[in-house]
Each structure stands twice: as structure tokens, then as C-alpha cells.
C-alpha positions as CSV (number, residue, x, y, z in Angstrom):
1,X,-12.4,-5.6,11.8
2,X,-14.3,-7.9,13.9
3,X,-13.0,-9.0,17.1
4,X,-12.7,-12.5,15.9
5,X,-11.0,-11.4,13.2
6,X,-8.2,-9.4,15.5
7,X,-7.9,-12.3,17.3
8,X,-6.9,-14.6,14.6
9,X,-5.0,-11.4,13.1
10,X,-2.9,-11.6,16.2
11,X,-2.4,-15.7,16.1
12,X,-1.4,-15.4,12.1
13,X,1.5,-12.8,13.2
14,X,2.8,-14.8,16.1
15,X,3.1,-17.7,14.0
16,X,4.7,-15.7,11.1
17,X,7.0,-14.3,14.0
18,X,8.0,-17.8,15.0
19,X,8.4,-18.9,11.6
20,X,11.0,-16.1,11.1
21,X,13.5,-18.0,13.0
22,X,14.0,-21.2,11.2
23,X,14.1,-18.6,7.8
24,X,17.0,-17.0,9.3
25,X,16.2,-13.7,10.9
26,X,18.1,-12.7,13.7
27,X,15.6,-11.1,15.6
28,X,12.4,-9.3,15.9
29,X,11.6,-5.7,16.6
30,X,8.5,-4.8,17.1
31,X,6.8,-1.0,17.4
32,X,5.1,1.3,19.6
33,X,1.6,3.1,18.0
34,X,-1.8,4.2,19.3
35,X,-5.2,5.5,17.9
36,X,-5.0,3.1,14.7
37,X,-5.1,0.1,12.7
38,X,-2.0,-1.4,13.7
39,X,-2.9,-3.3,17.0
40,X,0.7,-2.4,18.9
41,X,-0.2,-0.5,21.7
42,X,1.8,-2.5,24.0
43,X,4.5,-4.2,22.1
44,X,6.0,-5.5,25.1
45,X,3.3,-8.2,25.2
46,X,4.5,-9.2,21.9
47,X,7.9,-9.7,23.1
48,X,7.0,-12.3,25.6
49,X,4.5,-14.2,23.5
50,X,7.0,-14.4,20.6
51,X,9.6,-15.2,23.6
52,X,7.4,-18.2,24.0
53,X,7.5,-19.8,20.7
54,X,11.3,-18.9,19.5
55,X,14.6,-20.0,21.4
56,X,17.4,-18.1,19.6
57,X,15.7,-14.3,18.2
58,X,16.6,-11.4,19.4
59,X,13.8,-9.6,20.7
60,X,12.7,-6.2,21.6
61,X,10.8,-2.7,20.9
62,X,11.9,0.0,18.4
63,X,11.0,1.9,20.5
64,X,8.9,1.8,23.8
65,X,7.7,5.4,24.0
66,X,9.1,6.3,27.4
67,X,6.5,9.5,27.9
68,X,3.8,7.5,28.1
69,X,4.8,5.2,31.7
70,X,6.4,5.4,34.6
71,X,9.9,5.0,34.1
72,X,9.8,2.5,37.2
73,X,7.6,0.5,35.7
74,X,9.9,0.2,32.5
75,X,12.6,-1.1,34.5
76,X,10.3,-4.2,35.9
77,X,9.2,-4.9,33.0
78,X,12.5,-4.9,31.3
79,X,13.7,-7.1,33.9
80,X,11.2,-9.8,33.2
81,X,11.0,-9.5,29.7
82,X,14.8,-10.5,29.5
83,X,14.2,-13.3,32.0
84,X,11.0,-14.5,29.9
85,X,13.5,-14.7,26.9
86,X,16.5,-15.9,28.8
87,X,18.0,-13.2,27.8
88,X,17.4,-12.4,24.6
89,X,16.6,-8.9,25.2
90,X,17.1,-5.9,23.6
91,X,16.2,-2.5,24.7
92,X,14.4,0.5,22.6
93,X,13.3,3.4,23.3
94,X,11.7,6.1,21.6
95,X,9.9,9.9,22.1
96,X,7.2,9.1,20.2
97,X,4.6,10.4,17.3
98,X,4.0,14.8,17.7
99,X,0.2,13.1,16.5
100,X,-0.3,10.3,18.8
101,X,0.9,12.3,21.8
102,X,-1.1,15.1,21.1
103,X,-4.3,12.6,21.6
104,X,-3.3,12.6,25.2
105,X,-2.4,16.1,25.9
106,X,1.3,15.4,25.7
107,X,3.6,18.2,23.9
108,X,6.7,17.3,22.1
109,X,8.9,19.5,24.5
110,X,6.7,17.6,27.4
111,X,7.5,14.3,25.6
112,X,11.7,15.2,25.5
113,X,11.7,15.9,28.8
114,X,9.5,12.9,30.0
115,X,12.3,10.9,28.0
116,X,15.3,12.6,29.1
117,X,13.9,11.5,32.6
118,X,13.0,8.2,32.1
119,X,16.6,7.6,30.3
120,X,18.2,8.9,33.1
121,X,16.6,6.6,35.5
122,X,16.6,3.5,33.4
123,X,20.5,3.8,32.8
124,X,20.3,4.2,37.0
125,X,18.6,1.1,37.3
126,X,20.6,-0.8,34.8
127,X,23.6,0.1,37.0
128,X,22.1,-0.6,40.5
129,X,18.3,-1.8,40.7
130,X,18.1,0.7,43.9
131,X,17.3,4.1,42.8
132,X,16.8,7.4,43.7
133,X,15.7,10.0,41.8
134,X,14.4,13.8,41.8
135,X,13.2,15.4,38.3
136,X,9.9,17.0,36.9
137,X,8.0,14.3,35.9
138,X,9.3,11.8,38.5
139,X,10.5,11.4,42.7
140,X,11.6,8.5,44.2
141,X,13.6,7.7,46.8
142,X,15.4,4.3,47.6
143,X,12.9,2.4,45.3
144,X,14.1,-1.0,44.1
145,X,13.0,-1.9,41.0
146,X,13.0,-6.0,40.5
147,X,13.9,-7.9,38.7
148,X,17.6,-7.2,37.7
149,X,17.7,-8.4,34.2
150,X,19.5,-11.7,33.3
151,X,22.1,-10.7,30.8
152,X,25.0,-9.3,32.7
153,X,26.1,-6.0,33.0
154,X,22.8,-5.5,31.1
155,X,20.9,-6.1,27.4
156,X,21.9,-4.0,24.9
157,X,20.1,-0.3,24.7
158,X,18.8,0.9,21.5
159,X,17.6,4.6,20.8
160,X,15.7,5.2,17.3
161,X,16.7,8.8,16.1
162,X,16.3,11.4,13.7
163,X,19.2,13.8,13.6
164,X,22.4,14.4,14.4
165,X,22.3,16.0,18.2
166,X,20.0,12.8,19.0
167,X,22.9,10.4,18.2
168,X,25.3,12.2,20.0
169,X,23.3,11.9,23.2
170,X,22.8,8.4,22.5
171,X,26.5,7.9,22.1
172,X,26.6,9.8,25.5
173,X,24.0,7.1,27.1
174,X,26.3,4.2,25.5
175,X,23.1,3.3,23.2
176,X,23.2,1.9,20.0
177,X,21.0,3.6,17.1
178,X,18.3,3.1,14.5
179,X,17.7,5.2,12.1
180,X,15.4,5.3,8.8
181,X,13.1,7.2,6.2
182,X,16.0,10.3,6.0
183,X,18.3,9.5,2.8
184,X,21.7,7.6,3.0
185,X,23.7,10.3,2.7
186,X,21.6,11.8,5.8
187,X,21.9,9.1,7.9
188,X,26.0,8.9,7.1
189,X,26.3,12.3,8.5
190,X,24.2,11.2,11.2
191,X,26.3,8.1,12.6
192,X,29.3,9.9,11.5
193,X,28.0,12.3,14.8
194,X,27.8,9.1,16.8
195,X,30.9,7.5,16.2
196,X,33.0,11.7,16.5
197,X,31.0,12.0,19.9
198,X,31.9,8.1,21.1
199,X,35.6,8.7,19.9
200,X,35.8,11.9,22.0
201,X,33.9,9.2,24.7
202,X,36.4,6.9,24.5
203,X,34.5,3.5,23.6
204,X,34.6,2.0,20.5
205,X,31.7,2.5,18.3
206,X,31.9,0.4,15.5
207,X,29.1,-1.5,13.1
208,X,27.5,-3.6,15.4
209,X,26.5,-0.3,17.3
210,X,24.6,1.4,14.2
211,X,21.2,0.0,12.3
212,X,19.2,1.6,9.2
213,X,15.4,0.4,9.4
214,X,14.3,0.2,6.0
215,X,10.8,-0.3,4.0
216,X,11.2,-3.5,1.6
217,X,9.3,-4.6,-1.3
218,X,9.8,-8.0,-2.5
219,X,9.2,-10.0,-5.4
220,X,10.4,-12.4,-8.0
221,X,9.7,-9.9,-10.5
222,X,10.7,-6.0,-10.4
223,X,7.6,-4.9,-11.5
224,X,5.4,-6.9,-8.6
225,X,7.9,-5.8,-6.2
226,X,7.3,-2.2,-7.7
227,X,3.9,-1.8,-7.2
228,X,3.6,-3.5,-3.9
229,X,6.3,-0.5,-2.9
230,X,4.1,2.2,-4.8
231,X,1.9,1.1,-2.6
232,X,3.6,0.9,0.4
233,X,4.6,4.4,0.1
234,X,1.2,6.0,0.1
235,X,0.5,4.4,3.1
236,X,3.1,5.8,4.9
237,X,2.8,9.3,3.1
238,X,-1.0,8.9,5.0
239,X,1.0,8.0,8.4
240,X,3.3,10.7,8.0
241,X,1.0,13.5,6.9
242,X,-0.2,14.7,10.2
243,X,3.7,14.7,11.8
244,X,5.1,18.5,11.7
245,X,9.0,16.5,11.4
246,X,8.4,15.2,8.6
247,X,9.3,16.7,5.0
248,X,7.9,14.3,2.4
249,X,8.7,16.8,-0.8
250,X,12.2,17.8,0.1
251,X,13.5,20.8,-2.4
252,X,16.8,20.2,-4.2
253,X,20.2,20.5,-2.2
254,X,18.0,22.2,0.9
255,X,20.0,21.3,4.4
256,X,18.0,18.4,5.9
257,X,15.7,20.0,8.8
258,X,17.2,20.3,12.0
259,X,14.8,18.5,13.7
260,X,12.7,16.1,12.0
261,X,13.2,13.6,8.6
262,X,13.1,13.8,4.7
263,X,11.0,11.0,3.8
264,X,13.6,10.0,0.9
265,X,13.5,7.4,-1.8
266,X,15.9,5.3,0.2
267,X,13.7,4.4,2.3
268,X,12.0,1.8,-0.2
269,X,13.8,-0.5,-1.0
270,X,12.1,-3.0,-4.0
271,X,13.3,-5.6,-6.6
272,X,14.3,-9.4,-6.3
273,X,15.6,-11.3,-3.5
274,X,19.1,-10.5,-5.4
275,X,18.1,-6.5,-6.3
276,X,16.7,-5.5,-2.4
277,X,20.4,-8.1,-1.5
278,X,22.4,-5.6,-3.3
279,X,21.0,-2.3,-1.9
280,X,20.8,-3.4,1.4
281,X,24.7,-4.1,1.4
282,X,24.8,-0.9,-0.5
283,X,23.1,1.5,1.9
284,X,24.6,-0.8,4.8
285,X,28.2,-0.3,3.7
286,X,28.2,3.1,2.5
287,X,27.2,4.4,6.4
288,X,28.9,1.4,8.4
289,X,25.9,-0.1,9.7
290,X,26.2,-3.8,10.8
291,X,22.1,-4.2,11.4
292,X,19.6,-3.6,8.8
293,X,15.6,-3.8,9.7
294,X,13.2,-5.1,7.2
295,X,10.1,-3.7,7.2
296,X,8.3,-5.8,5.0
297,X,5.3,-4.8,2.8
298,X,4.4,-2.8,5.5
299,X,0.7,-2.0,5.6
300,X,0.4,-5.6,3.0
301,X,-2.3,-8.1,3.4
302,X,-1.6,-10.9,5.2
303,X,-0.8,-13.4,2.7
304,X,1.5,-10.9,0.7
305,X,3.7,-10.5,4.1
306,X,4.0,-13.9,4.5
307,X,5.7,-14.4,1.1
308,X,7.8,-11.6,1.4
309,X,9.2,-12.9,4.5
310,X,9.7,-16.0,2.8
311,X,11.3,-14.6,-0.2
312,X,13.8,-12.7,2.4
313,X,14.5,-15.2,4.7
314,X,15.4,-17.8,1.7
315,X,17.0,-15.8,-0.7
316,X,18.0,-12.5,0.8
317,X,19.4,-13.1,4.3
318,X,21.7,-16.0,2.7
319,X,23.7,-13.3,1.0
320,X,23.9,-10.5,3.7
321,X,25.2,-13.3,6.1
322,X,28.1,-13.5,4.1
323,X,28.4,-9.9,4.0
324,X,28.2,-10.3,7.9
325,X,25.3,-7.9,8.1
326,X,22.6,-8.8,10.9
327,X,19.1,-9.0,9.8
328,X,16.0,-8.4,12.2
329,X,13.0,-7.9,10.9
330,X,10.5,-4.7,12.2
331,X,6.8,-5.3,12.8
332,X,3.5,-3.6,13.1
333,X,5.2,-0.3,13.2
């Protein structure tokens, strides 16, 4: 792609991004990649130009990939990022890709305990904006980190996840979670962990604490919104291929993996505005989430994005509002 052609790439997404607020979406998460075609290397510079062109989304990062920065550095720019939104913020956070950290000599166990450290430190901040800290990865002594964010006692923290143990330390943290690609029964038994290990916590973990990100193909008729999924799905079998978590030909009643995902048919979603309604509230209801994530024709042309947001923001989003179900939708992941 030309560099003309990235630029005008970018400007078409902002403007779709924009655009998603008057069709009804609640906010906008956007994704952390490197090394490829999706142009998302820094997704919080997406968050504060959508910031400039919306008034009312929710904004944030499924996840920032805290192994890569400083953890200090996180915490300034969450504090501006929820000032340049007036405080529309929402905060993500993520280990990252085995594949894309490997291009930069970082291990997975490197990567957990970069992120175990950089939680620990951002949870600090959130707390008291003068920290001190003394791990592996990271000293400091006294430092204050400016500015405080503008929603009070803080935004709310997100954590994307894969397996059980991960959403009990989240629930630990006080973090709300995302989860996706493993099946719905999977990710039942994985917020069911949440909400045991927040009961034993003592805070309420209800709905509005759990997500499910989901692939969606949409269409007026099945058979369009069919393909464009067949589709879909062999470009995230090629995204997935190199990633050692993931398992994309599960065998027949085999325990999930204990750490890693089943790339499972419920994470495509396809049909009409009113089929991809009726399994959203489906897979929603059955594991008590009260946010669902739209990732739309990921992968798509341009111009068959565009429609599908349109198709979703008219006809789907109308009926999961009356189911009281939040919709965001998830971009360049």
C-alpha cells in the first residue's frame, strides 16, 4: 500500500469511527498489533483522534500490550487520554501475541512478568499518582506520574483473557473482562471463575463487569453474510497459525487447554441484522455478559465495513438496546 493510500486509509476509518456514534454504538475499542497489515501499532493515537470527532463514545484499547513500555509512561498517557476525552476513558490491557513478541526478543514468561509489573504499578498510580516501586523490570522511587485522570476514583480497567486463572486475577485487580474466539460454554466457565473469585472478594461482579468480543458477518441475506464470514475465518486461521495458544481443530469433548484458546465456531457470528440480533443475546445471556464487541468483517474491504456497520448500527443495536446489552464496536485488531 502506498503511503498515500495509508493515509487516506487512516482518514476513511476515523470517519467511519465518528460515524458510529450517531448509528448507535456505545463505544470504540480499538487493538494493539505489530509487524503487519493492520496499521495499529499505537492505538492510543487513535483514541485521541476519534476523541476529537465524537462527544459521547466510550473509548479505549483492548488491550495496550503493557510488555512493550514503561509502565510510567502508561500512566501519563492514560491520564491525558481521559482528559482529551473528558472522560470517556476506558482502560485495556493485554500480554500480547507469543509471535509479535518474539520479533523483539520478548518471551511469554518475560511478557507475564513485564505485565504483572506494569499492573501492579498502574493500579498504584490509579490510587495515588506518587509511586514507588521495586520489581525486575522496573525501580522508581517517589516518581509522580501526571496527569491524574479526570474520571474520579478512576476510568474503568479492562483485562482481555483467555482462561480461567487469568479472570480470577483480574477479579483480584477489580478489572473488568473481555473474552473471545474460545466457545460459549468456555467462556461461561471462565466468568463463572470471575464472578466465584469476586464473591469470595466481596464486590459485586455483575453484567456490566463481563464482555464477549465476537467476529460478525453481516448481511441482508444469509448466504452474503455467509461467505463474507468464510472468509473472515481464513484470515484469522492465517493470524492465528503462528500462535502456540491457540488450538484451531479442537478434538471432540477434549478439556479446553489450560493456557491458550479453541478457536470455536462461536466466534463467528453471521446472518441478518435480525439472525447476528438473536445470537448475540443468545451467547450474551447464556454467560451473563452485559457488553458484546463487534468485530465487523474483520480483515473486509473498506466499503464492505462500512455497510456492515451500517447494517448493525440500524438494525442490530436497536434490538440489543432493549435487551440492555451495550454495544462497542472493536477495530483494526
Amino acid at each position: 500500500m502506498s503511503r498515500s493510500a495509508i493515509a487516506a486509509y487512516f482518514d476513511s476509518y476515523v470517519d467511519l469511527w465518528a460515524n458510529d456514534e450517531a448509528l448507535g454504538f456505545e463505544g470504540i475499542f480499538f487493538s494493539e498489533h505489530h509487524f503487519g497489515p493492520g496499521f495499529a501499532p499505537s492505538p492510543n493515537l487513535l483514541v485521541a483522534a476519534v476523541a476529537q470527532r465524537t462527544r459521547k463514545l466510550r473509548l479505549g484499547v483492548m488491550g495496550v500490550v503493557t510488555p512493550y513500555y514503561p509502565p510510567w509512561r502508561l500512566v501519563e498517557e492514560i491520564g491525558m487520554l481521559d482528559h482529551l476525552s473528558h472522560g470517556r476513558l476506558e482502560i485495556g490491557t493485554a500480554i500480547g501475541i507469543p509471535q509479535e513478541l518474539a520479533r523483539v526478543n520478548i518471551s511469554m514468561e518475560e511478557a507475564r512478568e513485564r505485565n504483572e509489573e506494569a499492573l501492579e504499578i498502574l493500579d498504584a498510580a490509579l490510587s495515588n499518582n506518587v509511586v514507588s516501586y521495586k520489581g525486575k523490570y522496573t525501580q522508581i522511587d517517589n516518581l509522580r506520574l501526571v496527569p491524574p485522570p479526570l474520571q474520579q476514583p478512576a476510568p474503568p480497567k479492562w483485562t482481555t483473557i483467555l482462561g480461567v486463572e487469568s479472570a480470577r486475577n483480574a477479579a483480584r485487580r477489580g478489572s473488568k473482562i473481555c473474552t473471545g474466539f474460545n466457545s460459549t460454554a468456555q467462556i461461561e466457565k471462565i466468568f463463572d471463575a470471575y464472578r466465584d473469585e469476586a464473591a469470595r472478594l466481596g464486590f459485586p461482579a455483575d453484567s456490566d463487569h463481563l464482555a464477549i468480543r465476537r467476529r460478525v458477518a453481516i448481511a441482508e441475506n444469509e448466504a452474503e453474510a455467509h461467505a463474507s464470514a468464510d472468509a473472515m475465518l481464513q484470515r484469522v486461521k492465517a493470524l492465528v497459525a503462528d500462535d502456540p495458544r491457540a488450538v484451531l481443530s479442537p478434538v471432540p469433548d477434549a478439556p479446553p487447554p489450560t493456557r491458550g484458546f479453541v478457536l470455536s465456531e462461536d466466534e463467528f457470528i453471521a446472518g441478518t441484522p435480525e439472525q447476528v440480533a438473536e445470537r448475540i443475546i443468545g451467547q450474551c445471556t447464556a454467560v451473563g455478559a452485559g457488553h458484546f464487541l463487534a468485530v465487523l468483517h474483520w480483515g473486509a474491504p473498506f466499503a464492505e465495513v462500512e455497510r456492515a456497520h451500517q447494517l448493525f448500527g440500524r438494525r442490530v443495536i436497536p434490538r440489543l438496546r432493549r435487551t440492555e446489552l451495550t454495544t462497542e464496536s472493536s477495530e483494526l485488531s
